[in-house]
C-alpha positions in Angstrom: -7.1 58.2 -12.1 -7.7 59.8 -8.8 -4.7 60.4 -6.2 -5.4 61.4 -2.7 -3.6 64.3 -1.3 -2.1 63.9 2.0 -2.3 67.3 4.6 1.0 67.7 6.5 0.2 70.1 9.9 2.1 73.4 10.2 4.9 73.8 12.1 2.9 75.9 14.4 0.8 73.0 15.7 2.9 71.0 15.9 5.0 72.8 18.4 2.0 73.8 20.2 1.3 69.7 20.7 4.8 69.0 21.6 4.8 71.6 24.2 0.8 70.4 25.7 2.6 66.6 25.6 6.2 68.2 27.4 4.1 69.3 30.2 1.8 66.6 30.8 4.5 64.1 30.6 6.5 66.3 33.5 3.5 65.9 35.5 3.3 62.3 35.0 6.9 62.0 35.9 6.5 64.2 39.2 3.2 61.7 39.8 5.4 58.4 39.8 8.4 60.0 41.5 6.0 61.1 45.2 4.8 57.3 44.7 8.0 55.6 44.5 9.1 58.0 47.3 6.5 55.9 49.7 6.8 52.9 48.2 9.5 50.2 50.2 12.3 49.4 48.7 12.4 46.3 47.1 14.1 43.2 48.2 17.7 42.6 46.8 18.9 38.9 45.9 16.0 37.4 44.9 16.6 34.0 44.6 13.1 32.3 43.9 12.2 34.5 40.9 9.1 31.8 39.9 7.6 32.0 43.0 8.1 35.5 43.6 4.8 36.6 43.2 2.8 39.5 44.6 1.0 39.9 47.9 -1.6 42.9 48.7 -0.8 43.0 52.8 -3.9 46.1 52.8 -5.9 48.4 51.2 -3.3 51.1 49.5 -1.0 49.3 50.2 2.0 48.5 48.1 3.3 45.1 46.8 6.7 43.6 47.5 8.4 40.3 46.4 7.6 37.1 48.5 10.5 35.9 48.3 13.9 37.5 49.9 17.0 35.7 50.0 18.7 33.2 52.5 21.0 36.1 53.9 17.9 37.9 55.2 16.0 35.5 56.7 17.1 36.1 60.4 16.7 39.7 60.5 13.0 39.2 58.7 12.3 36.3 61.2 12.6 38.9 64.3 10.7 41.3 62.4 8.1 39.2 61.3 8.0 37.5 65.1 6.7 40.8 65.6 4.6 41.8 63.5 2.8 38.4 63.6 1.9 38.7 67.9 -0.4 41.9 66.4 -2.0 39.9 63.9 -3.1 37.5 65.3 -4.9 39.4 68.0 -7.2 41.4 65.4 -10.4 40.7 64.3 -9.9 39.2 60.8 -8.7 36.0 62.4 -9.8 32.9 64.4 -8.5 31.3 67.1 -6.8 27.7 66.3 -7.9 25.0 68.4 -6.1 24.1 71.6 -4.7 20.9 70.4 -2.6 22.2 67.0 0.8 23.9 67.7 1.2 26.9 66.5 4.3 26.3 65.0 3.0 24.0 62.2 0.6 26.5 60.1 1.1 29.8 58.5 -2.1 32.6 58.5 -2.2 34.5 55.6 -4.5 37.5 55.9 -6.5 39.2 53.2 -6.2 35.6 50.4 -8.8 33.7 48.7 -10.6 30.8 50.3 -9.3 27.7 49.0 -10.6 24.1 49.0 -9.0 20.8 50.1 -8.8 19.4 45.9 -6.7 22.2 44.6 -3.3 21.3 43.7 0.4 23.0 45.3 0.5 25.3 42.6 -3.2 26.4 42.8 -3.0 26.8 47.2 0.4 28.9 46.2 -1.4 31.0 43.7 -3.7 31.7 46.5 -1.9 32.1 49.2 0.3 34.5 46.7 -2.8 36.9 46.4 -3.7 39.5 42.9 -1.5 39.0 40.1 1.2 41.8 38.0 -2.1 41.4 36.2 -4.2 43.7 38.3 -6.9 40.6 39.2 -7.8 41.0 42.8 -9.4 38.4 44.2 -13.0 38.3 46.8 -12.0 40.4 49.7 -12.9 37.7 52.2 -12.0 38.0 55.6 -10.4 34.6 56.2 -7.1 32.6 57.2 -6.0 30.0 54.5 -3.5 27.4 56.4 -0.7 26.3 54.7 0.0 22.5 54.6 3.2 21.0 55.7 4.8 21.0 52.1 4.1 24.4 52.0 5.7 25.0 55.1 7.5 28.6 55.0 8.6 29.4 58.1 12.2 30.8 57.9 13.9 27.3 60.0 12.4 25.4 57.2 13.6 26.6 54.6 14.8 25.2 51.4 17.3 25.8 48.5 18.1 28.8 49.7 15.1 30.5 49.8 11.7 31.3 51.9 8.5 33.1 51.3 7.7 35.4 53.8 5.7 38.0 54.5 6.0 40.4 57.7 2.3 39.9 58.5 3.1 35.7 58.6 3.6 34.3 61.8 6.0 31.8 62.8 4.5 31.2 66.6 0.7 31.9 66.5 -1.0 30.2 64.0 -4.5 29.5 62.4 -6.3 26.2 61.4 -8.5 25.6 58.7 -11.2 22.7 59.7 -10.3 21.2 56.2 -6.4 20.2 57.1 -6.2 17.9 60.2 -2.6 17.9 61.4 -0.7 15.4 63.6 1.7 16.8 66.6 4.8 15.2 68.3 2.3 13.8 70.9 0.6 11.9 68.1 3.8 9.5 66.9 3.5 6.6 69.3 0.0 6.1 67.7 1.1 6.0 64.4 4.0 4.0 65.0 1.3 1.2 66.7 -0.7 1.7 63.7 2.4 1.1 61.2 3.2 -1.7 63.2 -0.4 -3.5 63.5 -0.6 -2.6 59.3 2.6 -4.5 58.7 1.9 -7.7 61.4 -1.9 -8.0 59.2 -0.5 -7.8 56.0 3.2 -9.9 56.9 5.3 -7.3 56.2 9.0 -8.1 57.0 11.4 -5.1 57.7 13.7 -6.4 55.3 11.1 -6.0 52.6 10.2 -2.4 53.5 13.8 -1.7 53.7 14.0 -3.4 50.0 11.4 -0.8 49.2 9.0 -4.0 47.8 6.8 -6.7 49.3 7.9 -9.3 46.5 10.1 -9.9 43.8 8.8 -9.3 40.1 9.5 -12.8 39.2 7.5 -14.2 42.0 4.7 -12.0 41.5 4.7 -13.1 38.0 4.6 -16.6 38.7 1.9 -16.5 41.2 -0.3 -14.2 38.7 0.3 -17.0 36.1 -0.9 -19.4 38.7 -4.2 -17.9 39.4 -7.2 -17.7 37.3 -7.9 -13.6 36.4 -11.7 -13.1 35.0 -11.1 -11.1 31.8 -14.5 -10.7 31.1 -14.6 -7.8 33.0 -15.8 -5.0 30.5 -19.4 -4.7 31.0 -19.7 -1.0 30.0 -18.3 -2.2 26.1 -21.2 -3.9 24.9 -18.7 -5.5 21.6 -16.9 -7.6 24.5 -20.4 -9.0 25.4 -18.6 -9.7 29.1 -21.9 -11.1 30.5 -22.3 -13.9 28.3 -18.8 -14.0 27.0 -18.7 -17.9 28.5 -21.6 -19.0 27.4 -20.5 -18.1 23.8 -17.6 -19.6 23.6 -19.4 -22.8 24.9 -21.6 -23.0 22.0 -18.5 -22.1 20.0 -17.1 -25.7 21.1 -20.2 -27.2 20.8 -21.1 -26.1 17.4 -17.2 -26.6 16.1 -17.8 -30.3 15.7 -20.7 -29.8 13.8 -19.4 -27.1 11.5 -16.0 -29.4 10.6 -15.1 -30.8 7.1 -14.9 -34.0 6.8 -11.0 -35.1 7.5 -10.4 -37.6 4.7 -12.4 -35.9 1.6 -9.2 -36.1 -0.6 -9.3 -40.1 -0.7 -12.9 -40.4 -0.4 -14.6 -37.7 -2.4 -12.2 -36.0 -4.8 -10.2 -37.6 -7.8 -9.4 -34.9 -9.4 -7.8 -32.9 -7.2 -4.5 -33.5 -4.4 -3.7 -31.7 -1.2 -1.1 -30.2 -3.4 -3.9 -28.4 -5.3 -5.9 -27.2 -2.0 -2.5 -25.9 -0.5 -1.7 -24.2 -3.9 -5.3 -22.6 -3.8 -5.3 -21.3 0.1 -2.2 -19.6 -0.7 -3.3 -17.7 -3.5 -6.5 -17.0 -1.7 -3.9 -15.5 1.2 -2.9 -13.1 -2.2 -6.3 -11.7 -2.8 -7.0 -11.0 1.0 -3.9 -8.9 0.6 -4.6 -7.5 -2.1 -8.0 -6.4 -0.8 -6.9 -5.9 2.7 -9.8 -8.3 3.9 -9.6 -9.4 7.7 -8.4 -12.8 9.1 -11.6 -14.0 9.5 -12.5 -13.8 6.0 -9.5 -15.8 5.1 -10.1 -18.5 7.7 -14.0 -18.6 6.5 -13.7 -19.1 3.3 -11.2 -22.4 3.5 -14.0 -23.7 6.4 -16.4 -23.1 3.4 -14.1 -24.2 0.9 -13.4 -27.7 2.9 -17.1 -28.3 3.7 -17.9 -28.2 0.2 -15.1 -30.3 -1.3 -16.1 -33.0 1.7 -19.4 -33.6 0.1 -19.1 -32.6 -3.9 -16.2 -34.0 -6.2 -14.5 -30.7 -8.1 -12.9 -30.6 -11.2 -9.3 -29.3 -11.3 -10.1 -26.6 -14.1 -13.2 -25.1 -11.6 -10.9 -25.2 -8.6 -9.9 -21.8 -8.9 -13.6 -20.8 -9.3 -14.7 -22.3 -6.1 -11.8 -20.8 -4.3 -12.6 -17.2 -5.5 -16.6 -17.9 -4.6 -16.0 -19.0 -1.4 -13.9 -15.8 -0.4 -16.8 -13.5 -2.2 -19.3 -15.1 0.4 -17.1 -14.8 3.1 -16.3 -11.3 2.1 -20.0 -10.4 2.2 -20.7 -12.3 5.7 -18.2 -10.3 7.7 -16.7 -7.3 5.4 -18.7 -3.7 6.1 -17.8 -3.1 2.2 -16.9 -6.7 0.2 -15.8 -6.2 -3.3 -17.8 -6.6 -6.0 -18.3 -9.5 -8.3 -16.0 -8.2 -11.0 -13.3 -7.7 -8.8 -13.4 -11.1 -8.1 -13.0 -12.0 -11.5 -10.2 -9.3 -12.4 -8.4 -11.3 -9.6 -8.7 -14.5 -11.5 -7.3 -12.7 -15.0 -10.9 -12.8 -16.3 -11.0 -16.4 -16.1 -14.2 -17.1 -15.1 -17.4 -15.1 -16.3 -19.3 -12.7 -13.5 -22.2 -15.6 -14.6 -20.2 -18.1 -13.9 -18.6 -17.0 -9.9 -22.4 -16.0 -9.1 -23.4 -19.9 -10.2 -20.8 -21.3 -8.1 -22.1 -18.5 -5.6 -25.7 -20.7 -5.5 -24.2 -23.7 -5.8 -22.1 -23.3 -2.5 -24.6 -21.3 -0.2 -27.3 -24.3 -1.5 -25.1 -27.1 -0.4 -24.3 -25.7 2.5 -27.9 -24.9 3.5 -26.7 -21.3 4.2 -25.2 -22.0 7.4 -22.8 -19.5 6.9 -21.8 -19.0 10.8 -19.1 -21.8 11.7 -16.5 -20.9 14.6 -12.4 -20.9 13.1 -9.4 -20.8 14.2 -9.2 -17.4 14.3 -12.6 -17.1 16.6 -11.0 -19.3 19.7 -7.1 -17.4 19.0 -8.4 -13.8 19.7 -9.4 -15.4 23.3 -6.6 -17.4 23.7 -4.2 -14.7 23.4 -6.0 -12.4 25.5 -5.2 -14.8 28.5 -2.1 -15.4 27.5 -1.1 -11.6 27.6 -2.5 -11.2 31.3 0.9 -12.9 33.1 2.4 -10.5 31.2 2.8 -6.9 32.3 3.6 -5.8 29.1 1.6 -6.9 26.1 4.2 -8.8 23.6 2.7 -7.9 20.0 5.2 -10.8 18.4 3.0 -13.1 20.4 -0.1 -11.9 18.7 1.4 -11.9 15.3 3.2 -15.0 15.6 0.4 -17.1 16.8 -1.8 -15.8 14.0 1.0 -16.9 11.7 0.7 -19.9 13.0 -2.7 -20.9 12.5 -2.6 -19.7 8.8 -0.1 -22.2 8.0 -2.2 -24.4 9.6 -4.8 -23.7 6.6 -2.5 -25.0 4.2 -1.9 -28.0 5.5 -4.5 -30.6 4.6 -3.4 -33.3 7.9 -4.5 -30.0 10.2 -7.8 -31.1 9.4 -8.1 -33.9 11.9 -7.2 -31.0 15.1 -10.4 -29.1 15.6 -10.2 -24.8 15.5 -10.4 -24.6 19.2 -6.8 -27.0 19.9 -5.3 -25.6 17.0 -5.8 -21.5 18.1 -4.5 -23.3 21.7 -1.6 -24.8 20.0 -0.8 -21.9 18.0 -0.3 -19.9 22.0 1.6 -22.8 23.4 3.8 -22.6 20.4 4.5 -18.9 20.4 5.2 -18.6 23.7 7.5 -21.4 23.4 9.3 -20.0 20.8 9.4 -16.4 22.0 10.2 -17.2 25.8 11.7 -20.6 25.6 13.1 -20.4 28.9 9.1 -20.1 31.0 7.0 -22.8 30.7 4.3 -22.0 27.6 0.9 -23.6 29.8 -0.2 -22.2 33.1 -3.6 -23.2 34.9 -5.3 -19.9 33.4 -4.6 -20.7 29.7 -5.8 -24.3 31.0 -8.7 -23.0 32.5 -10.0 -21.1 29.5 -8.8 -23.1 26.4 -10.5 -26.3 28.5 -7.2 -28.4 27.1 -4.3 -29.9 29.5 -0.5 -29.3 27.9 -0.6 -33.3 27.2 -3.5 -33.3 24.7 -1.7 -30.3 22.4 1.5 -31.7 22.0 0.7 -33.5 18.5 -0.6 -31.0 17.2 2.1 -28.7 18.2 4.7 -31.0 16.8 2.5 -30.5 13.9 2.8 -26.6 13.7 6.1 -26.4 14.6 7.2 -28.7 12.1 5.6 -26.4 9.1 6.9 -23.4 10.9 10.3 -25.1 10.3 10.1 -26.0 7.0 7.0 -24.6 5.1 4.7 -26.8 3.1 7.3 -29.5 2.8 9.7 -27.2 1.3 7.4 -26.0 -1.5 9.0 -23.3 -3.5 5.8 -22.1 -5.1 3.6 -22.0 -1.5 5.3 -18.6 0.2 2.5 -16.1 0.3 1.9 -16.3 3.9 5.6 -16.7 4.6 6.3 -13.6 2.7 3.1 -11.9 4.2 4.3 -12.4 8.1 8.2 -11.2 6.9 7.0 -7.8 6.7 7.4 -4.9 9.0 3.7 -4.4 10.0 3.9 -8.4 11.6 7.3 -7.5 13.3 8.9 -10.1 11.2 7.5 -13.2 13.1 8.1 -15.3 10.3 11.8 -14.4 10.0 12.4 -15.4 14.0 14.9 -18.6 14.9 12.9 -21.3 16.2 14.5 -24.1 18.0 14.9 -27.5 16.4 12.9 -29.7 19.1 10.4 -28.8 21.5 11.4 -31.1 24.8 9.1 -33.3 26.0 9.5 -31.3 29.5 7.3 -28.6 28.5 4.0 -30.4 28.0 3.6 -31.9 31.3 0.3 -30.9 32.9 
């Protein structure tokens, strides 16, 4: 094992060094001590300590604080009244223009050019000149004016302080053709300007006293009143703003073709009861959950479900396995990743084969002639609430999640059938805006305008909604999934919110 030795120097060196460093450090000393001799004594007091930046006034020349207290600003004033009448006469500077007083800008000799965009602090950094940190800036021969909140002349000052330098002029001044300043001469002008501005746009003096045109409530009102176009995003191509009407036209149109049939349960099935469907939609509601699928998967695979049960009688035992296929197609129409096939059994306790789901799989795509595109609920109600947030300034996110509670209880209902998707996603925003604001009337022209439905022609339906979101699936202890779903934290606890007993007959006149 190898140690390093460690060489201490002799004692002769060492005092040899300490008397070379004695004698250069005595020289440094001396060196400081002839500069702070000619340097100016600083100024006491300083009040503005941010501010108090650095100026280089000339070549060799030392630096001093900017800003000296209040108690010295008349003496500095006569000084600087002064010193200023030289300045201005020398070469570095231009002469202002007859027409700006001279008692409204500040030169400030030997500082960096600066533009029209910079901001207070950048024009004072400027204006201030080369850091403690030794940057100096271009050594341009120019005159930077000060604007009028930057005015430092010692009669304006402020908090007790100014910035003031004994090359700054209070009398004489220079312009820069950027700033365009308005003299005493100038205020009739204005005034007739202000006064022709407020006759134009009926401006009272009470309400510029008030310190606003209109009252929040009627500018509310008025904004509810008018029709806003909120296909307005043409740079995000997933709004599709250009054709955004024409969509939701064929949407209508192609709703009535895409319906089940509203009477399948006395018609088609005899197996199966309404009972059985609900029971089946709210276990479905489980596995979306479970999977964390979107609301339109949920809403597709009932309008699947529906279609097929209006032409094909089902057995009560294979009820469960239709359910489950329809969500696996839906899943794969509109999830980026669906589950797979086995998932879909695990979910059903092994119930059914993976043979058996991908038969009912054919069976369902075949009978519905793979039309799998069919506008829902869910499809009209993300419009819907969109307009119904613009006579708001302030999106409410209860509205959202209570109107999308809403028209899931409408899935579980089998009499909803009869409503089509587009008057029960309007239904579902009349409702949650009655129940969240009862005191404003739920249905303006703009929610008229874009759901294509009068107040009159939803009040069944409604009745209908408000009636389950009373009292559930006729008080069914065993149907609570999407009751229990909406009672969480994530949905702002819509379901648990007080709704009021009768909607009055008031609110749905057009």
């Amino acid at each position: 094992m190898f140690t390093r030795s460690r060489r201490f120097p002799s004692s002769s060196s060492s005092s040899d060094k300490n008397s070379d460093n004695s004698v250069s450090n005595k020289k440094v000393i001396n060196a400081v001590k002839t500069r702070l001799t000619k340097k100016r004594p600083a100024l006491a007091e300083v009040t503005n300590n941010k501010n108090a930046s650095l100026v280089k006034t000339s070549v060799g020349a030392p630096s001093k604080p900017m800003v000296p207290c209040a108690s010295k600003t008349a003496k500095t004033k006569k000084d600087s009244i002064a010193s200023s009448k030289k300045n201005v006469t020398s070469k570095n500077t231009l002469q202002p223009p007859l027409r700006v007083k001279s008692s409204e800008l500040v030169p400030v000799n030997e500082a960096c050019l600066t533009k029209t965009s910079e901001t207070k602090s950048e024009v004072q950094a400027s204006i201030a000149g080369p850091s403690n940190d030794g940057a100096v800036c271009p050594d341009f021969k120019s005159v930077v004016c000060a604007p009028r909140w930057m005015d430092i002349s010692p009669s304006n000052t402020f908090s007790g302080s100014v910035s003031l330098d004994e090359s700054m002029s209070t009398n004489d001044s220079l312009m820069s053709p950027e700033f365009k300043y308005t003299g005493n001469d100038d205020v009739a002008s204005i005034k007739s300007i202000e006064n022709r501005t407020s006759n134009i746009l009926n401006i009272s003096d009470s309400s510029k006293m008030a310190g606003r045109i209109q009252d929040i409530d009627t500018i509310l009102k008025s904004k509810a009143n008018e029709v806003v176009d909120i296909d307005c995003n043409f740079k995000d191509p997933r709004f599709c703003a250009s054709i955004a009407n024409e969509i939701y036209e064929n949407l209508r149109v192609s709703e009535k073709n895409k319906r089940p049939s509203i009477d399948f349960m006395e018609k088609i099935q005899t197996d199966i009861n309404a009972g059985m469907r609900a029971m089946l939609i709210d276990w479905l509601v489980e596995v979306a959950e479970e999977y964390r699928l979107l609301p339109d998967t949920l809403f597709l695979a009932v309008n699947y479900l529906d279609r097929y049960l209006s032409g094909k009688a089902m057995n009560r035992q294979r009820l469960q396995l239709l359910g489950v296929s329809c969500i696996m197609i839906a899943a794969k129409y509109e999830e980026i990743c669906s589950p797979k096939v086995e998932e879909f059994c695990y979910v059903t306790d092994n119930t059914y084969s993976k043979e058996q789901v991908l038969e009912m799989e054919s069976s369902v795509l075949n009978f519905l002639k793979f039309e799998m595109t069919a506008p829902t609920t869910r499809c009209f109600l993300r419009r819907f609430i969109t307009v119904a947030q613009q006579t708001y300034e302030v999106p409410l996110m209860q509205l959202e999640y209570l109107a999308d509670y809403l028209a899931e209880l409408s899935l579980i209902e089998y009499d909803m059938l009869k409503y089509t998707p587009s008057l029960i996603a309007a239904s579902a925003t009349f409702l949650a805006k009655y129940i969240l604001l009862p005191m404003e009337k739920p249905w303006n022209s703009m929610l008229r305008h874009y759901t294509g439905y009068q107040a009159s022609e939803l009040c069944e339906c409604v009745k209908g909604l408000h009636f389950l979101y009373c009292n559930g699936y006729h008080n069914s202890p065993s149907i609570t999934a999407i009751r229990e779903k909406y009672s969480q934290h994530k949905f702002k606890f819509v379901a648990k919110k007080n709704c009021p007993p009768s909607i009055p007959v008031e609110v749905f006149h057009n």
